[in-house]
N, C-alpha and C positions, 0 to 999 in steps of 0.2 A: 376440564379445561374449556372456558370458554371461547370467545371468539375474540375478545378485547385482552384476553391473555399470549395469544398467539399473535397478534397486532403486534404486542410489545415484545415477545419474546425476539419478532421478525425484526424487528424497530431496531432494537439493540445489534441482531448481528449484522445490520446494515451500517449503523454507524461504527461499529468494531472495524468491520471494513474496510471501512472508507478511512479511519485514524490508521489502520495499521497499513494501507498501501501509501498513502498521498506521500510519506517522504519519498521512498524509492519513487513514485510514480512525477513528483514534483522537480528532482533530481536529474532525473533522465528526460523532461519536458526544457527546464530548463540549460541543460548542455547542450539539447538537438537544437536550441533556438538558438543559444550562441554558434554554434556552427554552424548554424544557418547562414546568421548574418556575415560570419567568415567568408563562408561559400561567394556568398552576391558580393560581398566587398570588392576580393580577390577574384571572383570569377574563375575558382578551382570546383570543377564539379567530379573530386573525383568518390570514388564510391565507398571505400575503404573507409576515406575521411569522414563519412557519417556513422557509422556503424563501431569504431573503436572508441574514442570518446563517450559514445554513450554506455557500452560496457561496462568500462573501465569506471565509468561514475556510479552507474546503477552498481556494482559489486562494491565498491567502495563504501554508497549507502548503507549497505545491507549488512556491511562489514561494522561501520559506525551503528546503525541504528538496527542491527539484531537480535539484541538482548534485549530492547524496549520492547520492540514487537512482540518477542515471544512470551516474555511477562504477561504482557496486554492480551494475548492470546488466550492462555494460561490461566488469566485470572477469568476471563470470558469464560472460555470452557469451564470453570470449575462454578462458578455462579451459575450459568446455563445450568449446567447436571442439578446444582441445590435446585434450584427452583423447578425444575421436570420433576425431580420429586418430590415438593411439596405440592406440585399440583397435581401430581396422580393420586395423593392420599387424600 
């Protein structure tokens, strides 16, 4: 294994990554911003009201889009393994 093999092998599980967080992660970015803007509107700071909402969203993501994920995951891991061994042969 060279050095422009492990570039890519890294390459790969960084953009796996980054596809398989950004819903959940875009989700719960974009609920804390609308309650944000609630927050300032309203001028309710209470504490509660940031922290269930995003919960509530991020499990819901995860609920919708957990089967993609772990497909994605799934097919990574198993490519990953193929190709560790064809580069150790």
């Amino acid at each position: 294994m060279n050095l422009d093999q492990a570039i890519t092998l890294i390459e790969e599980m960084l953009q796996i990554t980054l596809i398989v967080g950004a819903p959940v992660l875009a989700t719960a970015f974009g609920v804390g911003m609308l309650v944000s803007v609630f927050q300032a509107a309203t001028q309710i700071h209470e504490m509660t009201l940031t922290f269930i909402p995003k919960i509530v969203a991020t499990v819901a993501a995860l609920i919708i889009f957990g089967s993609w994920m772990f497909v994605m995951l799934t097919d990574y891991f198993r490519t990953s393994f193929e190709n560790i061994l064809t580069l150790l042969r």
